[in-house]
VOGU-3710 file (C-alpha; in Angstrom, 3 decimals, decimal comma):
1> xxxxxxxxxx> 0,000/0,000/0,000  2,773/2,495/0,749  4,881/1,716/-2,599  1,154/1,963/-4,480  1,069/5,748/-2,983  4,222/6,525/-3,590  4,066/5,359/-7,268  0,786/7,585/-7,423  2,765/10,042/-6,048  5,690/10,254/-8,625
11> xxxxxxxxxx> 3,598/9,708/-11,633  1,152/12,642/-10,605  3,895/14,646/-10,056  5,459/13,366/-13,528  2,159/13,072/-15,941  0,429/16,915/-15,838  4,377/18,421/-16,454  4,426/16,068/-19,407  0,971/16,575/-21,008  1,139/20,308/-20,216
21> xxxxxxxxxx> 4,764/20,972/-22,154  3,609/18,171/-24,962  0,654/20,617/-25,758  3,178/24,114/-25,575  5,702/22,066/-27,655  3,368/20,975/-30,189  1,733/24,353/-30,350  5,444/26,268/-30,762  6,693/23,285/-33,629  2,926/23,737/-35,628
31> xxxxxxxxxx> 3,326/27,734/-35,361  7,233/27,273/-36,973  6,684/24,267/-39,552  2,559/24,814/-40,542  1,843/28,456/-39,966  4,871/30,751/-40,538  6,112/28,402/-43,180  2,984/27,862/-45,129  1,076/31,338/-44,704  1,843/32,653/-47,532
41> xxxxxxxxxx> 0,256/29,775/-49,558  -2,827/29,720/-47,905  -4,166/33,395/-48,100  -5,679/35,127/-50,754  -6,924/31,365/-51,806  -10,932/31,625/-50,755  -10,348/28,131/-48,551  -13,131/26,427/-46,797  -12,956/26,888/-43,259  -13,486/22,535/-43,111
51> xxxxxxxxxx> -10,373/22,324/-45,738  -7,844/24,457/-42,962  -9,383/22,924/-40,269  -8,721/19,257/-41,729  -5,099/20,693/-42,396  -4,383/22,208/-39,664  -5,376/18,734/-37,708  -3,975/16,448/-40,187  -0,568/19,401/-39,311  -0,839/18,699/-35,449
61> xxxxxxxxxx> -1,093/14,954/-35,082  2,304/14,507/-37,483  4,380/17,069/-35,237  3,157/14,992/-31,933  6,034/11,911/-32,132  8,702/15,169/-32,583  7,656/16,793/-29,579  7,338/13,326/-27,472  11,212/13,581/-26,305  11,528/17,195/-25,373
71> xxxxxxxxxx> 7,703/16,886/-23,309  9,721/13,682/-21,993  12,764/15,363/-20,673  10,845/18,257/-19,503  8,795/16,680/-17,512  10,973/14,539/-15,754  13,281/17,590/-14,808  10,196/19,656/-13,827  8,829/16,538/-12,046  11,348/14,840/-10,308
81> xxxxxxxxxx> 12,554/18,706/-9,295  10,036/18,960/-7,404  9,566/16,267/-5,806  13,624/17,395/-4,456  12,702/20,772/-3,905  9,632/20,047/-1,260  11,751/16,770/0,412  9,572/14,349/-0,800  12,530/12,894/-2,910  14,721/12,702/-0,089
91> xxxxxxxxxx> 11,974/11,303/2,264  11,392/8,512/-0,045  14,950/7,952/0,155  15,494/7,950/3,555  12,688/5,521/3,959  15,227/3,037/2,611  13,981/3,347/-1,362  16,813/3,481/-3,870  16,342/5,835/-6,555  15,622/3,399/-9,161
101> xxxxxxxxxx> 12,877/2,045/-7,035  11,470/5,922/-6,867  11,630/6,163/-10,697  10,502/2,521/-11,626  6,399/3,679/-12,760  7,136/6,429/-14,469  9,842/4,282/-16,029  7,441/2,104/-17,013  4,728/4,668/-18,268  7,672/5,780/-20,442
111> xxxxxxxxxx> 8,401/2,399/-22,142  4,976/1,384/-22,590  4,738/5,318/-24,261  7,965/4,914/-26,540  5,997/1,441/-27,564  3,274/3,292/-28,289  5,572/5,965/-30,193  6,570/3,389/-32,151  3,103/1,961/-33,410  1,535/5,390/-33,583
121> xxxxxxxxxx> 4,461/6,271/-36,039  4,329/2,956/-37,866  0,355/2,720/-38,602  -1,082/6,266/-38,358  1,513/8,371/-38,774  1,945/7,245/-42,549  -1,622/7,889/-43,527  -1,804/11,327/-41,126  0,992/11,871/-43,504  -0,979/10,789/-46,570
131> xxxxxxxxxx> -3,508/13,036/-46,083  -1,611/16,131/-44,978  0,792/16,169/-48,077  -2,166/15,513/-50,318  -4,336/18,149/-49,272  -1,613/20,778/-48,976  -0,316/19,618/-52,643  -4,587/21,083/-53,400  -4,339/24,219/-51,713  -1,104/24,966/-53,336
141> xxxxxxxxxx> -2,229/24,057/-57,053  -5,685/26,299/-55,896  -6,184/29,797/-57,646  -6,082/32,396/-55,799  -9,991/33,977/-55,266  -10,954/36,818/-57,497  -9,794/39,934/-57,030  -10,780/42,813/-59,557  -9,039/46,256/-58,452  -10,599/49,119/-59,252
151> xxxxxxxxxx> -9,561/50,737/-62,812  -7,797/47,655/-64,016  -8,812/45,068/-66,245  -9,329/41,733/-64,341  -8,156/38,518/-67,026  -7,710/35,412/-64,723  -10,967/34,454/-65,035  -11,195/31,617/-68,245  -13,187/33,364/-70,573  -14,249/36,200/-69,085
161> xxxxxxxxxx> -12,386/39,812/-68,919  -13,991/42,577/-66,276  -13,139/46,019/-65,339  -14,794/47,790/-62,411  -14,571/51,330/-62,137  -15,318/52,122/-58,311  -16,043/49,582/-55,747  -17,984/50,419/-52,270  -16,358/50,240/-48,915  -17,625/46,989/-48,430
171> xxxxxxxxxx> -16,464/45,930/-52,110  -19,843/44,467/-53,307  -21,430/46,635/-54,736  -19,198/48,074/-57,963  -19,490/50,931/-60,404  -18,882/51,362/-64,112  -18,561/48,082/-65,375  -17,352/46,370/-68,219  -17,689/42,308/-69,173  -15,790/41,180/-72,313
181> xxxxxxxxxx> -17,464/37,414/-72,915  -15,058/34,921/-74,995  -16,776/32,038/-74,062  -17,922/30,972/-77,587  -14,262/32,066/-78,633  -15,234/34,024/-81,036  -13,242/37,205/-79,888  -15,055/40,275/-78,215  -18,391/39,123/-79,858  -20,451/39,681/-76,443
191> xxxxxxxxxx> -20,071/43,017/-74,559  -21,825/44,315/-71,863  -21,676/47,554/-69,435  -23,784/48,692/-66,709  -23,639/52,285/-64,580  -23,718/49,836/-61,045  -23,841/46,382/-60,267  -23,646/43,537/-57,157  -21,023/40,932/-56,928  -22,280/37,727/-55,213
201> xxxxxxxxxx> -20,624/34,380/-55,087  -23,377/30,954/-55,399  -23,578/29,422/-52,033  -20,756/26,580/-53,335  -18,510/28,998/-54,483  -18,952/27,642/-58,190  -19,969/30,993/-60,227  -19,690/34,422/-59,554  -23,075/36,125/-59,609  -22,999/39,696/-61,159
211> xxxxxxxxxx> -26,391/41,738/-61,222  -26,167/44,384/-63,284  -28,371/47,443/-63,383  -28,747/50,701/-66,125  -26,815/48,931/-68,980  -26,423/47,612/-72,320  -25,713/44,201/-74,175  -24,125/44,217/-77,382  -23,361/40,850/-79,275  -22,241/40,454/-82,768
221> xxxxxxxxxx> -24,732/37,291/-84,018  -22,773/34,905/-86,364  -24,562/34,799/-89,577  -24,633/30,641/-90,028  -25,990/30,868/-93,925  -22,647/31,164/-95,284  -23,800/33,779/-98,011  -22,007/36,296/-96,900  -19,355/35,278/-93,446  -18,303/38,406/-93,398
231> xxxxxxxxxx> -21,529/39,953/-92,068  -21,903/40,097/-88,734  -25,356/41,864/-87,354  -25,625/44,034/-84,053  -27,714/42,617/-81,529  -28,482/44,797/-78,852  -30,175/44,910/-75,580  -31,085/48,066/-73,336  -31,784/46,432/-69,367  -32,766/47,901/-66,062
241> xxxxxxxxxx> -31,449/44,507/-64,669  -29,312/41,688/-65,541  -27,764/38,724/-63,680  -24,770/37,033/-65,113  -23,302/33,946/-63,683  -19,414/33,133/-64,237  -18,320/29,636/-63,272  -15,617/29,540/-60,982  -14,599/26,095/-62,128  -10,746/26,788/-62,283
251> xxxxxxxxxx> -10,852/28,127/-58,564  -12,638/25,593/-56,877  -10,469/23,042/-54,311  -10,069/19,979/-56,790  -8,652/17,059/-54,680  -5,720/14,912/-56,168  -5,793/10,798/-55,946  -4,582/9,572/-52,467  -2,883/7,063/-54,016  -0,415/9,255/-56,135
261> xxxxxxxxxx> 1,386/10,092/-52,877  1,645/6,886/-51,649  5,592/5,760/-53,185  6,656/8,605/-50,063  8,332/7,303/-47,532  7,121/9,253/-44,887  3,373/7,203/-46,315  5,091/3,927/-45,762  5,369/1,348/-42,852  8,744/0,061/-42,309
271> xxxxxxxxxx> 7,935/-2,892/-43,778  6,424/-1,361/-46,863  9,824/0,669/-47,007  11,776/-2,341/-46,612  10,043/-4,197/-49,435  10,546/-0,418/-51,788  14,311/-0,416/-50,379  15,167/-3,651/-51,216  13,312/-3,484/-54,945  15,333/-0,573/-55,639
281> xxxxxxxxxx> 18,436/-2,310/-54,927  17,742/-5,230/-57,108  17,087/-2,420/-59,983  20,091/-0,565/-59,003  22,104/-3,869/-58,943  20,745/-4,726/-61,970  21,605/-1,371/-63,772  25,375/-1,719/-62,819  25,210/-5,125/-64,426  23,932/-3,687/-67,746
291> xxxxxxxxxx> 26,322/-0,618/-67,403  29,560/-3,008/-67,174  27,724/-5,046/-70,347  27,170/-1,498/-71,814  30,733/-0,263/-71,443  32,413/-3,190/-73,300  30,114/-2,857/-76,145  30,741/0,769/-76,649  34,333/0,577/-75,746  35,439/-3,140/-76,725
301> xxxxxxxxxx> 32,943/-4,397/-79,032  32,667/-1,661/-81,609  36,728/-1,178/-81,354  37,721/-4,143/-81,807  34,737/-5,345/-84,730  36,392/-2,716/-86,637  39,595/-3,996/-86,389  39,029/-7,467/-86,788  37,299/-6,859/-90,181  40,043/-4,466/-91,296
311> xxxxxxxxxx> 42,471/-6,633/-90,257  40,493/-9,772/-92,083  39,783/-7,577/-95,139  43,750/-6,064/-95,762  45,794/-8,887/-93,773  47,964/-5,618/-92,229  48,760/-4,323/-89,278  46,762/-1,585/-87,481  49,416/1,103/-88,377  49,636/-0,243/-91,484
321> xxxxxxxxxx> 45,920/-0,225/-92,062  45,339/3,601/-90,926  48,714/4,571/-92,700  47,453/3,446/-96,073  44,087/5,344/-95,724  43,201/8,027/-97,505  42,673/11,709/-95,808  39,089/11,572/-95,720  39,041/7,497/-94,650  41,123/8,620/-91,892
331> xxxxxxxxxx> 39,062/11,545/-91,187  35,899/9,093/-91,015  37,735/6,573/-89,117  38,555/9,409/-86,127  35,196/10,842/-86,590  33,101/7,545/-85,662  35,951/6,495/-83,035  35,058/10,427/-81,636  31,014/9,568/-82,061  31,610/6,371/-79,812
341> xxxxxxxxxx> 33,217/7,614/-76,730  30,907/10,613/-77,062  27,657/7,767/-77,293  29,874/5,727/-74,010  30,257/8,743/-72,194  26,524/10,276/-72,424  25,476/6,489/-71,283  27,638/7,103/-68,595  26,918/10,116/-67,225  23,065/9,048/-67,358
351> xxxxxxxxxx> 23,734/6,003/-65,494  25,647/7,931/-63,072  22,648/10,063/-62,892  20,275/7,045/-62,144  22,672/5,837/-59,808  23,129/8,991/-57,595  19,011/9,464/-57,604  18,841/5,585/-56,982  20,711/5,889/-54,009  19,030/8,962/-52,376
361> xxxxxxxxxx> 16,151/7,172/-52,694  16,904/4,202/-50,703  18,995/6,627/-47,976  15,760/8,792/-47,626  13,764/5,436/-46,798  16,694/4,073/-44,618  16,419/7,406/-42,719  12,955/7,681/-42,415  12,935/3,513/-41,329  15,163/4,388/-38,299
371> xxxxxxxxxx> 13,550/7,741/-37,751  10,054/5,275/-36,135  12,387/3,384/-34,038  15,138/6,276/-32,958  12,681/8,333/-31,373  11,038/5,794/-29,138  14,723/5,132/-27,549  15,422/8,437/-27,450  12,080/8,851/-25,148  13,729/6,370/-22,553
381> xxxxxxxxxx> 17,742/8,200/-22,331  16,577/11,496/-22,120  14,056/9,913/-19,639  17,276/8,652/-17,379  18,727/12,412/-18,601  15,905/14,243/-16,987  14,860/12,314/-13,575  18,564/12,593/-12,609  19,009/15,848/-13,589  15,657/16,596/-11,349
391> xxxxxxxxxx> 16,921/15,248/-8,512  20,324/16,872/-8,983  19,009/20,662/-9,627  15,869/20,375/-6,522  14,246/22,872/-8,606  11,117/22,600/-10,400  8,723/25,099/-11,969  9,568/27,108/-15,153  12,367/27,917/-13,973  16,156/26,317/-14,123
401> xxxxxxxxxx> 14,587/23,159/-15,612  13,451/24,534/-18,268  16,432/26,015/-19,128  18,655/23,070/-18,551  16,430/20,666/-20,804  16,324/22,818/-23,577  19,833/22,859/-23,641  19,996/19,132/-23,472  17,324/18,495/-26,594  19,084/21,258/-28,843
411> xxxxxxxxxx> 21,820/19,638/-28,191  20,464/16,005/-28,958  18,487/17,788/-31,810  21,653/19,093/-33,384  23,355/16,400/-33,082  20,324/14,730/-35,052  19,872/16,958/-37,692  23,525/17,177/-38,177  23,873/13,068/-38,870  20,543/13,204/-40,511
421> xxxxxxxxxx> 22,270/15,229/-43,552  24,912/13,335/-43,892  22,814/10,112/-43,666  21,379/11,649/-46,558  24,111/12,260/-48,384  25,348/9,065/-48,004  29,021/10,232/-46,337  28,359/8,022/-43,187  25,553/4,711/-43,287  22,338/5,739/-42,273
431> xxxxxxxxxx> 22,284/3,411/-39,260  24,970/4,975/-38,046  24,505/8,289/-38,498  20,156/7,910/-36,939  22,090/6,403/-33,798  25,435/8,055/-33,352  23,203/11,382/-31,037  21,524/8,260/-28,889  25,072/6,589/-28,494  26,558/10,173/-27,591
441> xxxxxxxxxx> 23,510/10,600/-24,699  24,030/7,401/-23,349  26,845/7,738/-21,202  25,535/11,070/-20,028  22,244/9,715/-19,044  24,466/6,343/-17,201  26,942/9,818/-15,548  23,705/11,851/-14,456  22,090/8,929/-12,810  24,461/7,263/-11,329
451> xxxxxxxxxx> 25,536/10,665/-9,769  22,077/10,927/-8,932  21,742/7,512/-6,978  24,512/8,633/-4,900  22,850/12,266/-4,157  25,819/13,676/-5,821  25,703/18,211/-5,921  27,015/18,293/-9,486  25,502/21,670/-9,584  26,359/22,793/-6,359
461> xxxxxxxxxx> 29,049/25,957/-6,902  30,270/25,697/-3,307  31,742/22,291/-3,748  33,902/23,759/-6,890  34,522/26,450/-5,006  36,007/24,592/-2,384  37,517/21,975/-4,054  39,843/24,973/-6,097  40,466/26,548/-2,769  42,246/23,066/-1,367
471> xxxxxxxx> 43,740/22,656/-4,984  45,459/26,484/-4,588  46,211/26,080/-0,620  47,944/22,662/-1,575  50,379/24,910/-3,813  50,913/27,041/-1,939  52,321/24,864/1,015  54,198/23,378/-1,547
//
């Protein structure tokens, strides 16, 4: 009963931290990657509210797994701090628990969440993914929504040319207005112009509704007899009203095919990247095959066909041959040699080409195959970085902890970004390079808790104070 209250106690003290700096995290990552990045895409572009909402959410659930280590090793500073700072940490001890005994639920809440990590970013995150890239790919190939300025002839509409003279303050009701009409595509054969006029949009946003008052329709009418083409005869019509409805086709959200975003590898499983990794190695084997096969033809083959059958035809040597050629054999003879290596080399280069895209390809999967698994490890080290570091500091609150863990994740997000690139470059293998930051914050997390178990003031000034004023006494006696 008194362990079951003390494990309440540590993982109340451990779970609001978390969930609170999970949400602030989130929040500050969608502001820098969604909002800033992509604001200038979405306005001007008449989107649904549904459409940004579905964006936004598809936006927030991908940054999550990101922000799981930092909430992580926040929390378990800000946490375990206070638990130091009020005694309760050193009460537990003194009771006759070891530190790994204090920390043991919360350990476990934070394997069974790296698990979860793990599944969420293996089964959901692909299709959250999916959908996100998809729908963002839409808004981006969206028109902008019309926009006629006053005085200016307004031509993105298909079909359709306006200009507006004045517009009201609240820009809906216009002035002097002029509608060119090359829907039949005919040229300027329909013209109309009105002293005022109302601009409306259907309640779908699929035509623009103009009403037009005081004005005149003039259309040239086709003559369809044929006896004379050249004929065209004024139609014209004097109105007190007139609604004209311009389909908005072109500007409408048109949504793309899923399934055309689906050879990403952020949209795979890792065993759906596997099975793409290793196909693309087969190919890439199999091109390097062909390119050896490839080189001795252009290089071997033709070369030596030619000289075989000169050889065959005069019974001479090579010198011989090309010595006893004419000026413009000898000309052709360097000319097709020339076109050869140039046909070799172009084959080369392309293959080259293939090769280098090839391999990108399969480093981006390797990297995002080790990217599911890396961050559900690096829940659990920064986990045994934070909880020491907690008990260490005795603070908790916004204040020192905060500071000291996010110097501890940009430094472990540095270090991951940093090995990331060259993963994808291909200057180190990806394996290495995903796990080299984890292997780097592994002996600090074994340092900070074993220093931690034995109630070791790391961060106490006074004991380096003291410790240089031996070191210089020592000298001095000397």
């Amino acid at each position: 009963m008194f362990l079951k209250k003390l494990h309440t106690l540590t993982l109340k003290s451990f779970l609001p931290p978390f969930v609170i700096t999970l949400f602030i995290s989130v929040f500050l990552f969608f502001l820098v990657e969604i909002v800033i990045t992509y604001l200038d895409e979405f306005i001007g572009k008449g989107l649904n509210t549904f459409d940004l909402i579905k964006l936004f959410t598809y936006a927030w659930i991908a940054i999550i797994p990101q922000c799981i280590p930092l909430a992580v090793l926040l929390a378990s500073i800000m946490g375990f701090g206070n638990l130091a700072e009020n005694y309760e940490l050193a009460a537990m001890k003194s009771s006759g628990l070891s530190l790994f005994k204090i920390i043991k639920p919360v350990f476990v809440f934070i394997v069974i969440l790296a698990g979860m990590t793990f599944l969420f970013n293996n089964f959901i995150l692909p299709v959250v993914h999916l959908k996100f890239q998809s729908l963002l790919y839409d808004i981006r190939q969206k028109k902008p929504t019309v926009n006629i300025k006053e005085g200016i002839f307004y031509n993105k509409i298909d079909n359709y040319t306006l200009r507006v003279g004045k517009k009201s303050a609240n820009k809906d009701t216009l002035k002097d207005i002029y509608i060119y009409d090359h829907s039949a595509h005919q040229g300027n054969n329909v013209q109309m112009y009105a002293k005022t006029g109302k601009l409306t949009t259907t309640a779908d946003t699929s035509a623009l509704v103009l009403i037009l008052r005081d004005g005149n329709r003039y259309e040239e009418v086709i003559n369809q007899s044929g006896s004379s083409p050249h004929k065209k005869p004024l139609a014209q019509l004097n109105f007190k009203q007139l609604q004209v409805n311009i389909e908005l086709v072109d500007f409408k959200l048109k949504r793309t095919d899923e399934n055309q975003f689906k050879g990403h590898e952020e949209m795979m499983n890792i065993w759906q990247i596997d099975s793409v990794a290793d196909s693309t190695k087969r190919l890439l084997t199999k091109r390097l095959h062909e390119l050896e096969r490839q080189s001795g033809i252009f290089f071997y083959g033709r070369t030596s066909t030619f000289i075989t059958t000169a050889h065959n035809k005069k019974n001479v040597s090579i010198k011989q041959f090309y010595d006893s050629l004419s000026p413009n054999d000898h000309f052709r003879c360097v000319e097709n040699a020339l076109n050869i290596v140039r046909s070799g080399s172009s084959y080369i280069d392309s293959a080259d080409q293939n090769y280098n895209t090839e391999t990108a390809s399969i480093n981006s999967m390797n990297v995002e195959w080790h990217k599911k698994i890396v961050v559900c490890f690096a829940c659990i080290i920064l986990f045994f970085i934070g909880a020491p570091l907690g008990a260490i500091i005795k603070k908790g609150g916004l204040g020192l902890p905060v500071v000291v863990a996010v110097f501890f994740f940009l430094a472990y997000f540095i270090l991951t970004e940093a090995y990331t690139s060259l993963a994808y470059e291909g200057t180190i293998p990806v394996w290495q390079a995903m796990w080299t930051p984890l292997v780097i914050f592994l002996p600090i997390s074994i340092f900070l808790t074993y220093k931690a178990a034995k109630d070791s003031a790391i961060f106490d000034i006074t004991i380096y104070y003291l410790w240089f004023e031996k070191l210089f006494k020592r000298k001095k006696i000397a």
